[in-house]
N, CA, C and O atoms as a GROMACS GRO file, in nm:
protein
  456
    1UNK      N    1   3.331  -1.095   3.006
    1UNK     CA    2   3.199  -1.133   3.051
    1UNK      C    3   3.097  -1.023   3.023
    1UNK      O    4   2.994  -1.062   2.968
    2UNK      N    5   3.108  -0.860   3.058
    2UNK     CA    6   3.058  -0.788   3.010
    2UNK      C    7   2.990  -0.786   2.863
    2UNK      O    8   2.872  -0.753   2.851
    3UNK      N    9   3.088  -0.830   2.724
    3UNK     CA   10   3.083  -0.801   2.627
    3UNK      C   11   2.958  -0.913   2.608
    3UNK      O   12   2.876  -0.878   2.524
    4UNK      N   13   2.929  -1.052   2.678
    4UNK     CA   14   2.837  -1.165   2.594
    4UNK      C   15   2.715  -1.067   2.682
    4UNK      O   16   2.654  -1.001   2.598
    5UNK      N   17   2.678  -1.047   2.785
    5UNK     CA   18   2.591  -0.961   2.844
    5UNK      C   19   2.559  -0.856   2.800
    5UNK      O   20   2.443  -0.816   2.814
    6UNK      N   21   2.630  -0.803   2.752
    6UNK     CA   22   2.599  -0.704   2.644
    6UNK      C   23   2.551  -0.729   2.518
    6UNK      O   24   2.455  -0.661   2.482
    7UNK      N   25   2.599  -0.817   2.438
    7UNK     CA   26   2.595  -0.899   2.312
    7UNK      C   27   2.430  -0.936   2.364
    7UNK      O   28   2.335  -0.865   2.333
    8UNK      N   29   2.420  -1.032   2.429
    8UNK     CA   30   2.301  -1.112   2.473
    8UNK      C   31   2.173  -0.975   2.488
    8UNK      O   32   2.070  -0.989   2.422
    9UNK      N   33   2.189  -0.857   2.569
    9UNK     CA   34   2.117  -0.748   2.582
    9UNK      C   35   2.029  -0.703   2.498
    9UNK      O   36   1.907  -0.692   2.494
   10UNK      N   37   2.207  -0.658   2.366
   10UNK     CA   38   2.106  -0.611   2.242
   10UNK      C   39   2.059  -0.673   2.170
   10UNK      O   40   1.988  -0.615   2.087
   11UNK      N   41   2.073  -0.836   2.161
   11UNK     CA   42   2.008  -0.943   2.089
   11UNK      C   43   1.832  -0.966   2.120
   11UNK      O   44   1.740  -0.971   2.039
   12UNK      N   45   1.829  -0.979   2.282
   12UNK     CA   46   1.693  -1.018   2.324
   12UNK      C   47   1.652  -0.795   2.279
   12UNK      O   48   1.553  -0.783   2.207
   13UNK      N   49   1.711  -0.672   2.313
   13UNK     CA   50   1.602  -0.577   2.239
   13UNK      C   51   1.621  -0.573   2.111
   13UNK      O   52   1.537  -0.485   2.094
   14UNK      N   53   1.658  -0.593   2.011
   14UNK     CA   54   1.636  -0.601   1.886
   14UNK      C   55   1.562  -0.728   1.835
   14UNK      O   56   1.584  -0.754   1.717
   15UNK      N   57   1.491  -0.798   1.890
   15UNK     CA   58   1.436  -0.912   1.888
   15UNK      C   59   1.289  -0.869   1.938
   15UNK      O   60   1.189  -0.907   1.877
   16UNK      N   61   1.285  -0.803   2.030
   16UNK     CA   62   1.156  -0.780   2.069
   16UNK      C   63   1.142  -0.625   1.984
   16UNK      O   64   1.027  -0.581   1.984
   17UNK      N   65   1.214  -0.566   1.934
   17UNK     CA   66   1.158  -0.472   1.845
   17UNK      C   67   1.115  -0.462   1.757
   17UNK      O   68   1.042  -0.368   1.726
   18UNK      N   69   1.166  -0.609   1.644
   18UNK     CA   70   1.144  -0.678   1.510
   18UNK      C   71   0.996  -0.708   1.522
   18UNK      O   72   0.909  -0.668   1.445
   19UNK      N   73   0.975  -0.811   1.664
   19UNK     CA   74   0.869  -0.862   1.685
   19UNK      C   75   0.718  -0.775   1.685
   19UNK      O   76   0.605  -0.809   1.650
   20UNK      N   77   0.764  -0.668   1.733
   20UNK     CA   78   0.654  -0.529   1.795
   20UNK      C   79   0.616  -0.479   1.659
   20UNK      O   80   0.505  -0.460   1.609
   21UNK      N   81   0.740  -0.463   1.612
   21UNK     CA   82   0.739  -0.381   1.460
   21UNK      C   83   0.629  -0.492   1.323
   21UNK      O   84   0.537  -0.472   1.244
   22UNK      N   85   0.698  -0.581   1.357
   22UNK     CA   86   0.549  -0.684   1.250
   22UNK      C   87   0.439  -0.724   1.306
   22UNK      O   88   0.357  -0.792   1.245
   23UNK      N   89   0.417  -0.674   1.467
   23UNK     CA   90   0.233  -0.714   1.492
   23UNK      C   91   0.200  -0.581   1.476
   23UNK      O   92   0.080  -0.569   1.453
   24UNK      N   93   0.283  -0.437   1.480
   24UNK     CA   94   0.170  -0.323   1.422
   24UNK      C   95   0.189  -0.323   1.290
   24UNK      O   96   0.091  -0.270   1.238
   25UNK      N   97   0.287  -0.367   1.191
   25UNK     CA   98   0.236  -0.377   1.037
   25UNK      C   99   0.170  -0.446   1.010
   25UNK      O  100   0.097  -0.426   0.913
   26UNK      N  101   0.162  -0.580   1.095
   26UNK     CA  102   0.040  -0.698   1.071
   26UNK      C  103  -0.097  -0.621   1.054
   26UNK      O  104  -0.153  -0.617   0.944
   27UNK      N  105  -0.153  -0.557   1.173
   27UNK     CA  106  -0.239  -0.507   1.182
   27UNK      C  107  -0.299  -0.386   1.139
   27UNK      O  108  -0.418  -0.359   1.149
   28UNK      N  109  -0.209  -0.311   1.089
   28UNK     CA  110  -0.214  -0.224   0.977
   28UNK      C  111  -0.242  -0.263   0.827
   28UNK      O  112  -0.305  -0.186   0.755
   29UNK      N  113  -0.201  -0.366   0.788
   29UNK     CA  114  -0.204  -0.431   0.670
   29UNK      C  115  -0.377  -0.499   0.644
   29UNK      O  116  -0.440  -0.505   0.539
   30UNK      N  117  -0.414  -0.539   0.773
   30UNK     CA  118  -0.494  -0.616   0.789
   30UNK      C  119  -0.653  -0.548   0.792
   30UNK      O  120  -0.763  -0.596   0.766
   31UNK      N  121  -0.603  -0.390   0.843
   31UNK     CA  122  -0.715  -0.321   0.895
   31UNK      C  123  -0.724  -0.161   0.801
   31UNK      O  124  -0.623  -0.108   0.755
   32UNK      N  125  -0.844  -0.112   0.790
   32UNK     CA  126  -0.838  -0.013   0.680
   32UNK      C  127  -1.000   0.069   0.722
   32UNK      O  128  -1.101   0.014   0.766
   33UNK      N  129  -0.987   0.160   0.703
   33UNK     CA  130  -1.122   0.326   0.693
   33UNK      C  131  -1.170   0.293   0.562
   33UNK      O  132  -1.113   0.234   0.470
   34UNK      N  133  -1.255   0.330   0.569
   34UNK     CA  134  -1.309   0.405   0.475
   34UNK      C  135  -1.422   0.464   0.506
   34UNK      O  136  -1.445   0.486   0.625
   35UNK      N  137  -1.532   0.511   0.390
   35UNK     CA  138  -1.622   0.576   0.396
   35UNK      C  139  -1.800   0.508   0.322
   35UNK      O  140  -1.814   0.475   0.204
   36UNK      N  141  -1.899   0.504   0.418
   36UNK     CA  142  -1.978   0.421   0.336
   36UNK      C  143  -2.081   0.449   0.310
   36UNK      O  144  -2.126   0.461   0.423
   37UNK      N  145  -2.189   0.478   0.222
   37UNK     CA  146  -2.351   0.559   0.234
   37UNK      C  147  -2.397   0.412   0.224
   37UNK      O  148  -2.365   0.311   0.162
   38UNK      N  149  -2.500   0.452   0.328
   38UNK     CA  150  -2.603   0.345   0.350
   38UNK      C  151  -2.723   0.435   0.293
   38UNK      O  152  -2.735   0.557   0.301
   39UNK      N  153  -2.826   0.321   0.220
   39UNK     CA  154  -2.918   0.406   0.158
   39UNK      C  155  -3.043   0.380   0.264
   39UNK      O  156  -3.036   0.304   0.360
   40UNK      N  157  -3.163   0.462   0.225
   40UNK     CA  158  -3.263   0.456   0.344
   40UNK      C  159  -3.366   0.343   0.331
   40UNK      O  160  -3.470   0.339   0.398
   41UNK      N  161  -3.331   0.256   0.244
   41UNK     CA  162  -3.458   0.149   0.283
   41UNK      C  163  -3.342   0.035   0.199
   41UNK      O  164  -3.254   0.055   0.115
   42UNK      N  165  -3.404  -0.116   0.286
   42UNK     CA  166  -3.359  -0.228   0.228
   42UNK      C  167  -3.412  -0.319   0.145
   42UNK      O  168  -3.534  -0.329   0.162
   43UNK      N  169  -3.350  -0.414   0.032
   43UNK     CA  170  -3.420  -0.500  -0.036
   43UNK      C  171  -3.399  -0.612  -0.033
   43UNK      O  172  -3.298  -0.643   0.029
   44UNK      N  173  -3.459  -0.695  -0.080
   44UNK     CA  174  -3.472  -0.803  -0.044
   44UNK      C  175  -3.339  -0.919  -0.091
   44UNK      O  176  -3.305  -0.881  -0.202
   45UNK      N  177  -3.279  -1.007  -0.062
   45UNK     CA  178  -3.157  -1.046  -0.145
   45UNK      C  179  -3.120  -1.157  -0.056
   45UNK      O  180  -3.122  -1.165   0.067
   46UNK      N  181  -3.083  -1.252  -0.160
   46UNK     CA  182  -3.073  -1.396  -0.138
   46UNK      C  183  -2.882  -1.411  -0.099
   46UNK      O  184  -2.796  -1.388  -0.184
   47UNK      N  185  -2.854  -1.448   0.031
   47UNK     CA  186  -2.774  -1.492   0.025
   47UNK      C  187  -2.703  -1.604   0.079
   47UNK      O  188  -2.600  -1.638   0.019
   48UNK      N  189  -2.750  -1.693   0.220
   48UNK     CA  190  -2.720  -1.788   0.225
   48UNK      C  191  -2.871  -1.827   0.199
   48UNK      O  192  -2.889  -1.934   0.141
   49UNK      N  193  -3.006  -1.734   0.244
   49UNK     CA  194  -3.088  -1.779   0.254
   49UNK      C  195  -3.139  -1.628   0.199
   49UNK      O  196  -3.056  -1.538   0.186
   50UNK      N  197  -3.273  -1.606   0.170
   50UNK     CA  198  -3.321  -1.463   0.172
   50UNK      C  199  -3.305  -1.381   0.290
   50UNK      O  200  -3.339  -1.423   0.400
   51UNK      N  201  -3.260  -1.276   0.274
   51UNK     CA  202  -3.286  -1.204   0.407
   51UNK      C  203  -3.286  -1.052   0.284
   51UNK      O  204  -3.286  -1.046   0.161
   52UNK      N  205  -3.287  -0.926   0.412
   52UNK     CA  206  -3.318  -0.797   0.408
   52UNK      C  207  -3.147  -0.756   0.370
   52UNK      O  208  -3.052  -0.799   0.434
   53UNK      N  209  -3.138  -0.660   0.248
   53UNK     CA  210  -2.979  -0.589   0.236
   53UNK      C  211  -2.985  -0.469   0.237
   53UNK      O  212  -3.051  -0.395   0.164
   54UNK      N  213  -2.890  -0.435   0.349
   54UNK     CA  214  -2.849  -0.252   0.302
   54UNK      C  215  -2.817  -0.229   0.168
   54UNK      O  216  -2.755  -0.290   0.081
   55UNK      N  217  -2.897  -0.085   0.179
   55UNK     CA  218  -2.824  -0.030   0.012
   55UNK      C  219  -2.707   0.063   0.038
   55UNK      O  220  -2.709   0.179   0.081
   56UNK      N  221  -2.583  -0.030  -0.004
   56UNK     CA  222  -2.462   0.092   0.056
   56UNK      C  223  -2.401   0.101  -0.100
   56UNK      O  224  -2.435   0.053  -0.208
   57UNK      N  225  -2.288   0.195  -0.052
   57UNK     CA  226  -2.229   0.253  -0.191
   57UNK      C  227  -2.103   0.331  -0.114
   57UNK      O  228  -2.096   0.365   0.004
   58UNK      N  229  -2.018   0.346  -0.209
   58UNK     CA  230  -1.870   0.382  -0.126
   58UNK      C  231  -1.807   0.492  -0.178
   58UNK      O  232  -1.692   0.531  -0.155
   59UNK      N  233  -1.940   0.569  -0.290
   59UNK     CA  234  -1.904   0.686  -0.340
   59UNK      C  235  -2.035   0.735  -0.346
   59UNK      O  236  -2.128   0.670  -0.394
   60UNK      N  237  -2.047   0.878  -0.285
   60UNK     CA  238  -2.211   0.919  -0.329
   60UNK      C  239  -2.255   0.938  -0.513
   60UNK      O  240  -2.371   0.940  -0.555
   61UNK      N  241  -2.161   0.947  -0.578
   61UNK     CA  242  -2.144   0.900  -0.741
   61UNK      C  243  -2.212   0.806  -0.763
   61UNK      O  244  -2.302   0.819  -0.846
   62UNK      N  245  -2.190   0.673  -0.692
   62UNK     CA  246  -2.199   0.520  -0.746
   62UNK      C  247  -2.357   0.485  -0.711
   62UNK      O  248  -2.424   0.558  -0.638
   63UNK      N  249  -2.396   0.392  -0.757
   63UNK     CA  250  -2.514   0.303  -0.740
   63UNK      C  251  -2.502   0.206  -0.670
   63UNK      O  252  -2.409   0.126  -0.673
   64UNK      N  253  -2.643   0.203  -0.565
   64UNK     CA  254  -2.666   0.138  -0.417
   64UNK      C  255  -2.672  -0.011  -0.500
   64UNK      O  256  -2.710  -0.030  -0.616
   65UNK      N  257  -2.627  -0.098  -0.411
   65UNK     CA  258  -2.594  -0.265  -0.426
   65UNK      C  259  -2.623  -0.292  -0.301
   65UNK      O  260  -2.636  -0.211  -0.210
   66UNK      N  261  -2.636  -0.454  -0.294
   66UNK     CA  262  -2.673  -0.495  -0.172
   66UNK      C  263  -2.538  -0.507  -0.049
   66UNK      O  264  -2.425  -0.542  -0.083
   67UNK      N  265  -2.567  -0.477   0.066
   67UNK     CA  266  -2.467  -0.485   0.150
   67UNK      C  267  -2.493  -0.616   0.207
   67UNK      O  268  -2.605  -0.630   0.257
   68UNK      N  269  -2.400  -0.732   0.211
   68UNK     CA  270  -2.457  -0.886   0.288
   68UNK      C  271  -2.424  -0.835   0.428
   68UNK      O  272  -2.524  -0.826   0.500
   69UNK      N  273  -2.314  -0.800   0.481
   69UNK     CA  274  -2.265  -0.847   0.598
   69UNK      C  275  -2.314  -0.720   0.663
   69UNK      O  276  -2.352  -0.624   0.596
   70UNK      N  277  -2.313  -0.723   0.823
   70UNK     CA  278  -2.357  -0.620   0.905
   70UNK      C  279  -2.208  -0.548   0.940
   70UNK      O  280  -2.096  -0.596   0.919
   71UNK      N  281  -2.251  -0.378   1.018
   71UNK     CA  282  -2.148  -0.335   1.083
   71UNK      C  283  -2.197  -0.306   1.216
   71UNK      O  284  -2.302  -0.258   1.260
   72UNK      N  285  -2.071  -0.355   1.274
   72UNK     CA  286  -2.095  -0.323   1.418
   72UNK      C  287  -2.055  -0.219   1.482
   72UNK      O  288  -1.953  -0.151   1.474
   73UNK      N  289  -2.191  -0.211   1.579
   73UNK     CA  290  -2.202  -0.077   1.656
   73UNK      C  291  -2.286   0.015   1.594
   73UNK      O  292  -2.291   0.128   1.642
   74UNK      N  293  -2.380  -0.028   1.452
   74UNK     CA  294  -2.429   0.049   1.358
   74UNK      C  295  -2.569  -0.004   1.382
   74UNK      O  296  -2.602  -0.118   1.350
   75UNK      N  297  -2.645   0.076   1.436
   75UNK     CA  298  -2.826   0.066   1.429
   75UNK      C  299  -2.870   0.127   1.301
   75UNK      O  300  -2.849   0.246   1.276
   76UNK      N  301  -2.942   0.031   1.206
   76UNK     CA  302  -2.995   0.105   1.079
   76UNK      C  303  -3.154   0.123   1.153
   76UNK      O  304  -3.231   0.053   1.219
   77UNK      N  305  -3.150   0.240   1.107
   77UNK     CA  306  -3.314   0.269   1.108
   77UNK      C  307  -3.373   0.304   0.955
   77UNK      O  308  -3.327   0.390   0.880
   78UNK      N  309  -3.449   0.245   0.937
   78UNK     CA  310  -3.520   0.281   0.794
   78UNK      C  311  -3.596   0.403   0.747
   78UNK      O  312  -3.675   0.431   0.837
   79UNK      N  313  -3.607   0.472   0.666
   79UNK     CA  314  -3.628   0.601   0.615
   79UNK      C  315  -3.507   0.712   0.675
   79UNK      O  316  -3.546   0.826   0.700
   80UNK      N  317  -3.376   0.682   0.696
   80UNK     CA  318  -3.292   0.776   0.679
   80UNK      C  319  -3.178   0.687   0.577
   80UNK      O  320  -3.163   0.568   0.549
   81UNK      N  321  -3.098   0.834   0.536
   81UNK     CA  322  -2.994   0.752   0.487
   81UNK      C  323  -2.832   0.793   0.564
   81UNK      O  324  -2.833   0.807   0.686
   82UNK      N  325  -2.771   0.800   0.530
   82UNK     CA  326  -2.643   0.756   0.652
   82UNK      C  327  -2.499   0.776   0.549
   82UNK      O  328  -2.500   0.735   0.433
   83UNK      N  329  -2.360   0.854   0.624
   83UNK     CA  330  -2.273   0.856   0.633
   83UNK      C  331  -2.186   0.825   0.732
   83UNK      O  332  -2.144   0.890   0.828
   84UNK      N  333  -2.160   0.692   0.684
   84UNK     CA  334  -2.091   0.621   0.813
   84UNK      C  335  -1.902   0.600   0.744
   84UNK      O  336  -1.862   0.566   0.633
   85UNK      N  337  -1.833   0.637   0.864
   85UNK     CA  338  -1.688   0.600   0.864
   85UNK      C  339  -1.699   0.469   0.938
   85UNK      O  340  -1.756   0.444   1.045
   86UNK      N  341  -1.618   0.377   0.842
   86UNK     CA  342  -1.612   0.219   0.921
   86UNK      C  343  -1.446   0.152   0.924
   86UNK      O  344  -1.366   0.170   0.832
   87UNK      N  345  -1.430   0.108   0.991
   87UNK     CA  346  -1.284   0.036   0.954
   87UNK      C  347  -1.354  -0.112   0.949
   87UNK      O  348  -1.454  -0.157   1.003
   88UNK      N  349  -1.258  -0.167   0.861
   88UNK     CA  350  -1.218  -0.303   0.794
   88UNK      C  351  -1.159  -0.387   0.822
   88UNK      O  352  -1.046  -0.344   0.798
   89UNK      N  353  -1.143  -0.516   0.868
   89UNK     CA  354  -1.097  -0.533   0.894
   89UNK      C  355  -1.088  -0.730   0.841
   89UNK      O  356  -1.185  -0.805   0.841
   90UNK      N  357  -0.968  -0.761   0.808
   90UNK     CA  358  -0.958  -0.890   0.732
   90UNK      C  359  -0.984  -1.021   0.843
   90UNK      O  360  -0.928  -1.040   0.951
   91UNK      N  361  -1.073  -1.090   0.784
   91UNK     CA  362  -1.114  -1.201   0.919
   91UNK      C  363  -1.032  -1.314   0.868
   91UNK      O  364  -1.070  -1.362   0.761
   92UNK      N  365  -0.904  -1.376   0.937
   92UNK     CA  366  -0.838  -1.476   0.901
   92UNK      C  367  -0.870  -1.632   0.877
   92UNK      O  368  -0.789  -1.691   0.805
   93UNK      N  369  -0.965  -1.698   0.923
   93UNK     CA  370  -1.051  -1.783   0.876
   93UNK      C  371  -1.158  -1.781   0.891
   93UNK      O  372  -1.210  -1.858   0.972
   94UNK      N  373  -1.262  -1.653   0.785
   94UNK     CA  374  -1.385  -1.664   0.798
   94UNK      C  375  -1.453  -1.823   0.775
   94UNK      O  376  -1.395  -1.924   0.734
   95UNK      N  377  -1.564  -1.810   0.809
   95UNK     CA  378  -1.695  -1.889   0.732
   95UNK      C  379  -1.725  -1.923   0.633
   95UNK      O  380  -1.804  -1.844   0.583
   96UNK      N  381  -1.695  -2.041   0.544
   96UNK     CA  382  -1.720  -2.049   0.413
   96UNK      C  383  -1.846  -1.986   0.341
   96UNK      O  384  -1.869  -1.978   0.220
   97UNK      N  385  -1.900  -1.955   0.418
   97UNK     CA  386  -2.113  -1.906   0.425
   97UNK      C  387  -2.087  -1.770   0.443
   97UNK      O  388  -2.189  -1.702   0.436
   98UNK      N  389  -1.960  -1.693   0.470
   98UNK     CA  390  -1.948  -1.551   0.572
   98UNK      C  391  -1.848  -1.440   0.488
   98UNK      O  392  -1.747  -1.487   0.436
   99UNK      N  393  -1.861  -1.372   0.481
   99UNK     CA  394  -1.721  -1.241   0.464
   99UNK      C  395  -1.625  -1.244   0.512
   99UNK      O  396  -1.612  -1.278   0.629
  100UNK      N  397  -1.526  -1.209   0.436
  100UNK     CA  398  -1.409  -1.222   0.503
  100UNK      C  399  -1.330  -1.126   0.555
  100UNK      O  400  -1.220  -1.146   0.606
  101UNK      N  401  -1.394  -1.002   0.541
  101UNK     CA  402  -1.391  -0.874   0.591
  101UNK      C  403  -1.496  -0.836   0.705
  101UNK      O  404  -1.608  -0.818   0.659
  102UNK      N  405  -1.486  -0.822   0.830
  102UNK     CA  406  -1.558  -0.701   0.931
  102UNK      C  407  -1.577  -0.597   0.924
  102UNK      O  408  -1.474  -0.530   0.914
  103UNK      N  409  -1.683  -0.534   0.924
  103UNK     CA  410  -1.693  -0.403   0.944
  103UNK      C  411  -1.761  -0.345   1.126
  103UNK      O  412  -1.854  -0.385   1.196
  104UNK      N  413  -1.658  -0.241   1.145
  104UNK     CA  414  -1.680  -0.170   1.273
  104UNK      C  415  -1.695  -0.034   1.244
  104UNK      O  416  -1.603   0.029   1.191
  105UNK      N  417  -1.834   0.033   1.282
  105UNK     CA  418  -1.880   0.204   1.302
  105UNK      C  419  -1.737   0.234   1.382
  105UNK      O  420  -1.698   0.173   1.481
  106UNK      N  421  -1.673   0.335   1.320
  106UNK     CA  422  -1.561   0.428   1.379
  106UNK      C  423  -1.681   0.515   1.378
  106UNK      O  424  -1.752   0.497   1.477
  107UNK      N  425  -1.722   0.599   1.301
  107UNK     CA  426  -1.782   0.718   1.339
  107UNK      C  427  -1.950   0.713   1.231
  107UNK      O  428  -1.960   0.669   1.117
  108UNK      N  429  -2.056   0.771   1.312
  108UNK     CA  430  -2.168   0.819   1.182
  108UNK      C  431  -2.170   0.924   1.203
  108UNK      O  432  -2.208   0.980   1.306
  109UNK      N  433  -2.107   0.990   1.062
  109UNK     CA  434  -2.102   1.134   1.014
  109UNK      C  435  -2.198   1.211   1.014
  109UNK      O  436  -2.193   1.323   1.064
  110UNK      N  437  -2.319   1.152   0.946
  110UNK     CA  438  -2.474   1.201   0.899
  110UNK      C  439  -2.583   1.088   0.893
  110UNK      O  440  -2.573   0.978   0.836
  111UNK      N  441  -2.683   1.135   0.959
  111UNK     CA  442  -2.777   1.063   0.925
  111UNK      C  443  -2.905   1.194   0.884
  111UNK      O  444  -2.934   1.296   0.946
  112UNK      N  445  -2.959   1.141   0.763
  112UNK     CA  446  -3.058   1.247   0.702
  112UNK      C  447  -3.205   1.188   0.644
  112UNK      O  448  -3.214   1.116   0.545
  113UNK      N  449  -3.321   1.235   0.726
  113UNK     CA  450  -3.460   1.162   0.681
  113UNK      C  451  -3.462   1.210   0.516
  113UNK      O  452  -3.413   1.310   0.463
  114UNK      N  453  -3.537   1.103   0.459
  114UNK     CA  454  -3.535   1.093   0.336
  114UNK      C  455  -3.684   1.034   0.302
  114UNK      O  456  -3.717   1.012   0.186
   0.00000   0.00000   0.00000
């Protein structure tokens, strides 16, 4: 009787460890840093409708493009420009109209009048 109680024991914890172990790779897989320059003024850019786009860029090397989607927790103010750390994060059934990636301010590194 011991041995199925036992048997049964390490079945239900190796079961809930499998389980634990693929919702933090889930979410690891799913979610990602990086690094982003926001430039100091926005332009104008059509995307479901016209609206206003950040000028971001993901290398201070590269050339500013329009940013569609917002990040949260991130106040742009205009005439600075910005080093922001953001995580990523994959939205499982976005918006056909929407991104399918989130962005969340982990940290603003720099902000510098320009």
């Amino acid at each position: 009787m011991k041995t199925k109680s036992f048997i049964r024991l390490f079945f239900i914890s190796f079961s809930a460890f499998i389980l634990l172990n693929c919702t933090a790779n889930s979410q690891t897989a799913n979610s990602a840093e990086k690094t982003l320059f926001v430039g100091s003024e926005t332009k104008d850019c059509t995307g479901v409708m016209p609206m206003k786009c950040l000028q971001v860029k993901e290398n201070s090397s590269d050339s500013w493009g329009n940013f569609y989607s917002n990040i949260e927790g991130f106040t742009y103010e205009p005439g600075f420009e910005y080093e922001l750390k953001v995580k990523t994060e994959k939205i499982a059934n976005p918006p056909m109209d929407g991104s399918s990636i989130k962005y969340i301010l982990v940290k603003q590194v720099s902000k510098v009048k320009k």
